[in-house]
N, C-alpha and C positions, 0 to 999 in steps of 0.2 A: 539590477534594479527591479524593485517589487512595483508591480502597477494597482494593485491596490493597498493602502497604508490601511494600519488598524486605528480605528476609530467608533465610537458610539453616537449614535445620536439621540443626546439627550434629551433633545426638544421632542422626538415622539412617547417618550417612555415618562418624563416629567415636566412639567409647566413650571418656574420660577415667576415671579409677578410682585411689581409694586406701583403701582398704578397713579398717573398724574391726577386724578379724582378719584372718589366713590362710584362702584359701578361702568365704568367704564368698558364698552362694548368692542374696541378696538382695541390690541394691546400695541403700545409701540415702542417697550423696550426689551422683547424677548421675540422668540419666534414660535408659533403657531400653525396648524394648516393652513389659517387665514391668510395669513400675512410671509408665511414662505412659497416653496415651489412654483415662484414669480418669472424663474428664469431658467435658462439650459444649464448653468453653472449650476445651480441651486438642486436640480432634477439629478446632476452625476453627482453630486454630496451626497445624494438619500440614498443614489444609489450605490456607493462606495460603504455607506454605512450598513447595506443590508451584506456586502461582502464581508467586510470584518466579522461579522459573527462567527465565520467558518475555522478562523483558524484560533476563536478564543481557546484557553487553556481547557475547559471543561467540553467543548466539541471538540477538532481536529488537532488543537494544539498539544493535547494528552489522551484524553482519555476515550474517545472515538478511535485513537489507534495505538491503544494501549491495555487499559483498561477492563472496555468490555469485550475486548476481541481475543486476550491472553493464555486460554484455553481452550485447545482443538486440540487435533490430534498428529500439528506443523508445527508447534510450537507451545509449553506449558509455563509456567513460573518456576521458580527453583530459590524461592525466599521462605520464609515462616509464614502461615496462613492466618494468625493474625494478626489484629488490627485493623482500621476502617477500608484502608483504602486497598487493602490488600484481600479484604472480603470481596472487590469486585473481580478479581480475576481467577477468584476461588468461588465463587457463585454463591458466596452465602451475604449474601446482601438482602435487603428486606425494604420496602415500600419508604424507609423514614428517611434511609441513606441521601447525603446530600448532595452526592455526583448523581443519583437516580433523577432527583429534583431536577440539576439542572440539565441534566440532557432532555428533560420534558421542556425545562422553561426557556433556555437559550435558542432551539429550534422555532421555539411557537413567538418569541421577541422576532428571531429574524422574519416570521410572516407577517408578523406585523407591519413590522419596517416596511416591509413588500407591498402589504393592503393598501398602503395612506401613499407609498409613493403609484402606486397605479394608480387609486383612486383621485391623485392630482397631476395625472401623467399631462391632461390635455391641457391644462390651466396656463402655460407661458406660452408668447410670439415663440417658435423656433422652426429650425430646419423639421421637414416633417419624418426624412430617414433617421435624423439622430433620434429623434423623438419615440421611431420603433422600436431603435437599437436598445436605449437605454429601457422603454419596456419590454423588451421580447427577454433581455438579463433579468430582468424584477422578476418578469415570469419563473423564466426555467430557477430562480434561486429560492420563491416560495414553494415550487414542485421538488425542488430535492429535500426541501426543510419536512416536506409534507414527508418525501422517503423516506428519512431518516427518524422522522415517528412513528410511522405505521410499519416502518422493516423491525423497530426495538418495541414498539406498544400494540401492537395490531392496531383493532379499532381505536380512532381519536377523535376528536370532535374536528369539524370542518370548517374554518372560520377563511372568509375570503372577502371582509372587509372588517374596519376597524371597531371590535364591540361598545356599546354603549356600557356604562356604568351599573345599569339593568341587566345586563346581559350577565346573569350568571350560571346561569343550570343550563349549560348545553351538554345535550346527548352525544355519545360517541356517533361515529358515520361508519358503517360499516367499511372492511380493510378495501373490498373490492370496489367501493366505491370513492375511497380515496386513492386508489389506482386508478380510478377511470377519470377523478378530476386531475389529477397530476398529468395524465397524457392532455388532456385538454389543453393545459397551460402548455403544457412543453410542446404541441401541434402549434398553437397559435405563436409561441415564439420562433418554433422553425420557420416559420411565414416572416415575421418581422426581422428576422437576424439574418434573410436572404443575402448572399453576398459581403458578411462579415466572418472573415474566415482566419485562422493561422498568419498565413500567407500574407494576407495585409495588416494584419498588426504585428507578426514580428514576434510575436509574444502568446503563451495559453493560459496565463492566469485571470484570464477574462472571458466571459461565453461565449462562444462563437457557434457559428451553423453547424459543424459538424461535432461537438460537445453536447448538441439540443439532439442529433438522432445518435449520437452513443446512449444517451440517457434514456431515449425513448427503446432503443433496443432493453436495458438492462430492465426500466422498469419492464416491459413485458415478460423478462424473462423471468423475474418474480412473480409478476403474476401470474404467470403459467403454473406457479410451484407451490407445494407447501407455504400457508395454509389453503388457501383461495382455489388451488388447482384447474386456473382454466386453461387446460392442454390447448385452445382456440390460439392461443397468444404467440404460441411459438412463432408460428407463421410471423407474425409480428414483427418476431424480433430478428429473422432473415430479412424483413422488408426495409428494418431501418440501418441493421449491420452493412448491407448492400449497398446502403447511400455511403456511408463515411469509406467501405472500402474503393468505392466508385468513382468518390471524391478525386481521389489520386494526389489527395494533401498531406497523408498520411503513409508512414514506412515503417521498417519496426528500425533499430540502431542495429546497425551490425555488431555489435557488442554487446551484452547482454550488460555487464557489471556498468558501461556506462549511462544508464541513462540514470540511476542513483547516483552515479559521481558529479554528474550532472545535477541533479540535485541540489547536492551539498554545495558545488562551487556556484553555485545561483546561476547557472548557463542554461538557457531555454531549450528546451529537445522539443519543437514543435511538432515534429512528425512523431515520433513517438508517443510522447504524451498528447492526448489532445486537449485537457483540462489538467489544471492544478489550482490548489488553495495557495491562493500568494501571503507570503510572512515579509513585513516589514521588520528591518534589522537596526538598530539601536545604534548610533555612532561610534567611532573608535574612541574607546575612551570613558566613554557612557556608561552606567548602571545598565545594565541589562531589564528592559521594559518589557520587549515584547516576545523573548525568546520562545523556544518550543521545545518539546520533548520527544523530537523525530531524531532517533539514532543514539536515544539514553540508557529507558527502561527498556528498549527492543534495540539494541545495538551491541556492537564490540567492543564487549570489557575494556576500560584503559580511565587511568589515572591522570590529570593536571598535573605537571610538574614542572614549577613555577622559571626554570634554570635551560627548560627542553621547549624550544619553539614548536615541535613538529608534536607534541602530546594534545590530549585533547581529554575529556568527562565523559563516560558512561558507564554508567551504572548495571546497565548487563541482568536484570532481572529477568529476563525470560531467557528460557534455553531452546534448543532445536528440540525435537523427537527424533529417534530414531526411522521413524515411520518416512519423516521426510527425508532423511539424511539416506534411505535405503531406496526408498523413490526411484532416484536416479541412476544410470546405466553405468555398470564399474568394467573396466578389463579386466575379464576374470584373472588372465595373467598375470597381472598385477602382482608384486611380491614386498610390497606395501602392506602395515597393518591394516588400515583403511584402505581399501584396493582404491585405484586410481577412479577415476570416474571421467568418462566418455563426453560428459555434460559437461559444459563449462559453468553452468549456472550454481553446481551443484559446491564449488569450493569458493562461492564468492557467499552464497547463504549460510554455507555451514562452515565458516573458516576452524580450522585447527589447532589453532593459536588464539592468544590475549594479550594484553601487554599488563606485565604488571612496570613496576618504577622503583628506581631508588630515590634519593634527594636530589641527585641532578639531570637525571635520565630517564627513557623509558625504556623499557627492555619487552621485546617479543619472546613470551614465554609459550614450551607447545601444549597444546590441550589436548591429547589424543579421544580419552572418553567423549561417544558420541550425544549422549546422552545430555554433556555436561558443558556441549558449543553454545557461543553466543549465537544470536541470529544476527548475520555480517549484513545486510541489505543496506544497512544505512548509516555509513562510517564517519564521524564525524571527523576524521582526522583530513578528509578530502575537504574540509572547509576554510574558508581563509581562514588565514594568521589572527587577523583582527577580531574575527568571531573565537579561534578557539582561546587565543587571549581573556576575552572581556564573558564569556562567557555564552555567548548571544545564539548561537547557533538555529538560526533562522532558516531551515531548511523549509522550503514548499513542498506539499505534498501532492502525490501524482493520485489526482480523481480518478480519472481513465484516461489508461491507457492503449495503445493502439492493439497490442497481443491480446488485451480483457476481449476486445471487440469480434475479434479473431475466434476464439473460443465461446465467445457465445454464439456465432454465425455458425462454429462446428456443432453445436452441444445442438440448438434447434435445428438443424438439418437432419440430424441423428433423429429426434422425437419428430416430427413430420413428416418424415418419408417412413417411420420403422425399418430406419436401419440405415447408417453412412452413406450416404451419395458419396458424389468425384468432390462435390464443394466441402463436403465436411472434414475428408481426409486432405484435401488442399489446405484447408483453412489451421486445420493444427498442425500440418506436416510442414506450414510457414513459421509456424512458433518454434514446431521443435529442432528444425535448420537453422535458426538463429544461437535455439537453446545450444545446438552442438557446434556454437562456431564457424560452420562452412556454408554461411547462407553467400560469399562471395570468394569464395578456392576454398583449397585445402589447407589444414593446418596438423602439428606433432598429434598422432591420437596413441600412441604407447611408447617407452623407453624401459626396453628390459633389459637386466642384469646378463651379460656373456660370463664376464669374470668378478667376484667380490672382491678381488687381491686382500694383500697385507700391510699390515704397519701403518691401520688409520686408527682415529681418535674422534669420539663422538662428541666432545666436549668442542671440537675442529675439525668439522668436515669436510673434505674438500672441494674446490669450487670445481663448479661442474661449467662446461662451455659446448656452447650448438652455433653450427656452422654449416652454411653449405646448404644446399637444397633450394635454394632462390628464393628462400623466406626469409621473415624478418622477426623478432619480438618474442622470440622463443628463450623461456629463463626455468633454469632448473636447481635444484636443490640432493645432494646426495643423502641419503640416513643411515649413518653409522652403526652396525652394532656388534658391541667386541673392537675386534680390528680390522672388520673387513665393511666394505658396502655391499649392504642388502636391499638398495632402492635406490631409485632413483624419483624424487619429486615433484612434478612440472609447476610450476609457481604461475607460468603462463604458457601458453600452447601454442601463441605468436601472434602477430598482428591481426586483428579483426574490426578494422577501418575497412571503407568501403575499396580502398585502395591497395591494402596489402604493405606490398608483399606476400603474398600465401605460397606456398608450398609446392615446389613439384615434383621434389623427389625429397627421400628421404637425408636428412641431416645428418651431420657425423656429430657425436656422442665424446666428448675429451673429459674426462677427468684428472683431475691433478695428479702427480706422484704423491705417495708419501715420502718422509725423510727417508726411513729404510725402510724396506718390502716391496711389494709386487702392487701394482699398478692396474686400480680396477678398471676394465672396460664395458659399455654395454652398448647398445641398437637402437635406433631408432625407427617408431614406421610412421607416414603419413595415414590422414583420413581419403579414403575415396570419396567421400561426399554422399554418400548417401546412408551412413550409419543412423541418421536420425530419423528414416520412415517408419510412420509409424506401419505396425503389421496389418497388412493389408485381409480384406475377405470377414473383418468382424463383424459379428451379428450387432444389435442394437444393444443388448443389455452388454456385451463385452466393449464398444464401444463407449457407452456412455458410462462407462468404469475407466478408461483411455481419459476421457474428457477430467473426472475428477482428479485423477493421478497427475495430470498435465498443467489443471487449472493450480492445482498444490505447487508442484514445482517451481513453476512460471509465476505466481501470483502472493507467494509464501509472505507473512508478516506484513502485507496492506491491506490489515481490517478486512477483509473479504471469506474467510476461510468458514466462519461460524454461521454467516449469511449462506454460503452454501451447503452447508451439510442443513440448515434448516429448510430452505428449498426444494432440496433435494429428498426432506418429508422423513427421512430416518437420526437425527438430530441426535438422540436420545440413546437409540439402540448402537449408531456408529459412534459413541462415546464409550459405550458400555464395552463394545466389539475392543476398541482402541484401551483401554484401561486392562483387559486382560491380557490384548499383546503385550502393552508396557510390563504389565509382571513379568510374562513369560519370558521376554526379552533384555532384563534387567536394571529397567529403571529403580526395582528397590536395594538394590545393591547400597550401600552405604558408600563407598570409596572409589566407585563409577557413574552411579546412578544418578535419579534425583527423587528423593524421598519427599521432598516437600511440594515437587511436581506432583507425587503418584496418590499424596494424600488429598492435594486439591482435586482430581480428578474424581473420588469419593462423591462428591455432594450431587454431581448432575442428575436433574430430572425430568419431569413432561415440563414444569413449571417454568423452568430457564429458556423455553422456547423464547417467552417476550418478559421482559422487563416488566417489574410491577407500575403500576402509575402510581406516582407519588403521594404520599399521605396528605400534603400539605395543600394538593390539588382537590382530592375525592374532598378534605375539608371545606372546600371552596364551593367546588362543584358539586350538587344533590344528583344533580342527573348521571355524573360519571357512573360505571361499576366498576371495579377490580377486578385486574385478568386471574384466572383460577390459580390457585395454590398460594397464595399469599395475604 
C-alpha cells in the first residue's frame, strides 16, 4: 500500500469559472484559496498534492534517477549518444532542452503547492498537533524542493509565498542563502513533527522526525562542500546524524540486497530507510498510469515474455564501471575469472548475467565482461506478478537511508577533528559489517578448488551442495571449463536474517559425479568476522578517500554519486582522472568494453557542475543570469 496517491492539484496552478452573475466576488462552483483549506481533510489533500510531485516522470519517477545522474565514474551509459534525451546522460544538453525545463519548473510547482498550503495552514477549526504535523511535511517538502534546485542550479530565486501576477523579475538568492532558508524550514519542522516517528506510522513514505534531521545532516553536508565551502557545517551535520542514530528507530537490514527487494515487493523497511518517494500502482488489469522507471534504464537487462510469469522489462542502458566493480574486496585465491568478492554487495550491484528470452521463456545468459554489467540494484523481477504483467512497476524510491546517515556522521568526524576519531571508524565499520554479511555470525567467505576432476561439461555443470557447519542458505554454482571444474560460484554465502542460521565452522563442499571420470572436490572456509574493518591508524586525507570508495560501494546507482564528486570540489578533474583509467583499463575495447560509455565521457566540463537555467525561464525572468558556459 502507497500512502501517498499521485495526484495534482489543479486548483492551485489553474482557476476554471463560470459564474452565476457578472463580476461576482465569491466563486461557488470551483475551489479557490478563498473558498478551500476550510477543513483538516481539505489541508491533507494539499498536502498529498505537494507529495505527488516527487515521484512525477520528469523528477524521481525518471529522470532525477536516471538521467542526470548517468555518468560518474560507478556507472556510464552504454547506448548511442544521440538523440534528445540521450544528450542528458552524455552532458551535451543545452539551456532549451525540455527535461532541463522541467526539472526547474516541477520543483518550483511543488513550492508553490507548499506556499499556499502554509500560507492557509491556520484557516480551519482542527486538532492543533495535526495541524503541525501536516505543516512541519509542507515545510520539510518546500526545503528539499529548494535542495533539489540549488544542488542542480546553484543560485535560484527564493519565493516562499505565492507570487503576484507582477511578480516577474526576481533575482536569483545566492546558493548559501538558500541553504540557510532550507535549514530554517527543516528546524522549524523538526519542532512540529516532534513525536511522529516510523514507529507509529508503520510506514516512511511520509515525513517523520527522524527524515527532518537526516536531511538537516545531508543539507549541511553540502553546505560544507563545493561550491559554498563552509567547513563550519560539518559540525552540523554530526549534531543532526547524532539524533536519528540516537533515535534508536533506526538499523541497517542485515542484508544488504534486501532492502531493494524490499522495494520492489512494496514492503516497508522502516529501519532502514527512513524516507521514501511513495509510487501509487495502477490496478490489475489497468493501463498503466502511474508507473516509473526505477529498475529499467538503471536495471538488469531482461525481456517480457508474454508465455513466462516470472519475466519482467528492462532496458538496461546504463552499465557498471569497472572502477566500481574493482572497488570491492576479492579473494585473491579466487580461481574465478572475476575473483570472488568478500563483499556481498558487490554481486548483487554488478551481477554477471542478464536474461535474454525466447518466445516462451526467459533464459539467464552470463555476462562475464565487467565493463558490459547491468547495474542489478533494482530488479524488477522481485516485483509482483501483477505489476510485472501490466507493466506498472511502481517501485518507491529510497530518499535516505539509514547507512547514507552513517557515512556522513563518518565523513564529518573525519573533516572536524583532522583525522578519524573512534565515531568515524564505528560509523563506516557499521556499514561495511553489514556490507560483508557478518553484521550478525559468520557466513561461507571462500570455496576453493582441491581437485578439478573429469568428464564434466560446461553446457551442464554440476550441482554443487553445502552442508554442515550449523548454517543455513548457503548456494553455489560450479564453472566448467574443458572437462574439468575450475571454480566454484557462491550464488549466496548464507543466511543473513537477523536470525541466521550463520556459520560456525566450515561446510563440506559435494559436487556431483560426472557420468564418467573423476569427481571434483573443493573446501570450504568460514568468515571470522572481522574481515570488514576498515584499516585502522589512517590519516585524514587517506580516510576521507575510505569514505568516498565506501560511499560508492554502499550508495552505487541512487542518484547520489555526481552530488558527490561535486561536493567533494574536484567534479571535473575526477572525471578527467576516471576517463583515462577507462582507456587504460579497456573500456574502448569493441567486444568487451563500452565505446559509447567512453565517448559520452568526452564532453565533461567546469560547465556541467550545475545545470543551465532554462531558456524559457531567463525569457520570462529579466532578473535571472545564466550559470557560466552556456
Amino acid at each position: 500500500m502507497r500512502h501517498i496517491y499521485i495526484m495534482v492539484l489543479l486548483f492551485v496552478m489553474t482557476v476554471f469559472s463560470s459564474c452565476n452573475k457578472f463580476l461576482d466576488t465569491v466563486p461557488t462552483d470551483f475551489y479557490s484559496q478563498k473558498n478551500y483549506y476550510e477543513t483538516a481533510d481539505q489541508l491533507q489533500v494539499a498536502l498529498n498534492g505537494v507529495y505527488s510531485n516527487m515521484m512525477y516522470e520528469r523528477m524521481y519517477g525518471q529522470v532525477l534517477n536516471f538521467n542526470f545522474s548517468s555518468t560518474t565514474d560507478e556507472m556510464i551509459p552504454n547506448r548511442p549518444s544521440s538523440g534528445e534525451a540521450r544528450g542528458l546522460y552524455y552532458s551535451s544538453y543545452n539551456a532549451g532542452h525540455a527535461y532541463i525545463a522541467d526539472l526547474w519548473r516541477w520543483p518550483y510547482l511543488g513550492i508553490n503547492n507548499a506556499n499556499v498550503l502554509i500560507d492557509n495552514i491556520n484557516k480551519p477549526t482542527m486538532d492543533e498537533k495535526q495541524r503541525g504535523y501536516i505543516k512541519g511535511q509542507a515545510l520539510f517538502l518546500r526545503a528539499y524542493n529548494y535542495f533539489l534546485l540549488t544542488t542542480n542550479f546553484g543560485d535560484v530565486p527564493l519565493i516562499l509565498h505565492s507570487p503576484a501576477i507582477s511578480d516577474v523579475n526576481i533575482p536569483a538568492t545566492p546558493q548559501a542563502d538558500i541553504y540557510a532558508h532550507i535549514v530554517s524550514d527543516l528546524k522549524e519542522a523538526e519542532t512540529l513533527l516532534e513525536g511522529r516517528t516510523v514507529a507509529s506510522l508503520g510506514y516512511n513514505d511520509q515525513v517523520t522526525i527522524t527524515a527532518v534531521q537526516a536531511m538537516l545532516a545531508k543539507v549541511y553536508l553540502y553546505w560544507a562542500g563545493y561550491p559554498v565551502n563552509d567547513v563550519s557545517k560539518y559540525a552540523d551535520v554530526i549534531t543532526y546524524a547524532d539524533k536519528v542514530i540516537k533515535s534508536g528507530l533506526h538499523m541497517l537490514n542485515p542484508d544488504y540486497k534486501q532492502v531493494f527487494i524490499n522495494l520492489c515487493q512494496d514492503k516497508y523497511d522502516v529501519k532502514e530507510n527512513i524516507l521514501e518517494w511513495g509510487s501509487a500502482g495502477a490496478a490489475a488489469g489497468e493501463t498503466n498510469k502511474t508507473g516509473n522507471d526505477i529498475g529499467n534504464f538503471v536495471g538488469l537487462s531482461s525481456s517480457y515474455v508474454v508465455f513466462d510469469k516470472t519475466s519482467y522489462t528492462a532496458a538496461s542502458w546504463i552499465s557498471i564501471t569497472k572502477k566500481l566493480f574493482d572497488s570491492y574486496e576479492v579473494d585473491p585465491g579466487s580461481t574465478l575469472v572475476n575473483k570472488a568478492s568478500l563483499d556481498t554487495r558487490r554481486d548483487w550491484n554488478c551481477p554477471d548475467f542478464y536474461y535474454s528470452s525466447t518466445s516462451t521463456v526467459r533464459v539467464k545468459a552470463n555476462r562475464p565482461n565487467v565493463w558490459q554489467m547491468s547495474c542489478g540494484k533494482f530488479r524488477r523481477e522481485y516485483c509482483p506478478e501483477a505489476s510485472r504483467l501490466n507493466g506498472t512497476y511502481n517501485i518507491n524510491w529510497p530518499v535516505i537511508r539509514y547507512s547514507d546517515v552513517l557515512l556522513m556522521k563518518a565523513e564529518a568526524e573525519n573533516q572536524v577533528n583532522n583525522g578519524p576519531t573512534q565515531a568515524a571508524y564505528d560509523a563506516i565499520n557499521e556499514v561495511r559489517e553489514r556490507g560483508y554479511g557478518t553484521k550478525y555470525g559468520n557466513i561461507i567467505k571462500t570455496i576453493s578448488m582441491i581437485n578439478g576432476g573429469t568428464g564434466y561439461s560446461a553446457a551442464s555443470p554440476p550441482i554443487v551442495t553445502i552442508s554442515g557447519g550449523g548454517g543455513a542458505g548457503a548456494t553455489a554454482e560450479a564453472v566448467v571449463t574443458g572437462t574439468a571444474v575450475t571454480g566454484i560460484k557462491l550464488t549466496s554465502r548464507g543466511n543473513l536474517t537477523t536470525g541466521g542460521p550463520y556459520f560456525s565452522s566450515a561446510p563440506t563442499i559435494t559436487i556431483a559425479a560426472p557420468t564418467t571420470g573423476i569427481t571434483a572436490t573443493a573446501t570450504a572456509t568460514i568468515t571470522t568476522g572481522t574481515e570488514y574493518i576498515l584499516t585502522p591508524g589512517l590519516n585524514k586525507m587517506d580516510f576521507h578517500q575510505a569514505i568516498k570508495d565506501e560511499r560508492m560501494r554502499e550508495m552505487c546507482f541512487e542518484s547520489s554519486r555526481k552530488a558527490d564528486l561535486i561536493r567533494w570540489g574536484n567534479f571535473v578533474a575526477d572525471m578527467q582522472a576516471f576517463t583515462n583509467y577507462a582507456a587504460a583499463n579497456g573500456i574502448n575495447v569493441s567486444a568487451s568494453g563500452n565505446l559509447n560509455g567512453y565517448q559520452g565521457l568526452a564532453g565533461i566540463d567546469q560547465k556541467h557542475v550545475f545545470l543551465p537555467k532554462p531558456t524559457y525561464e531567463l525569457n520570462l525572468n529579466k532578473a535571472l543570469i545564466q550559470n557560466p558556459g552556456y
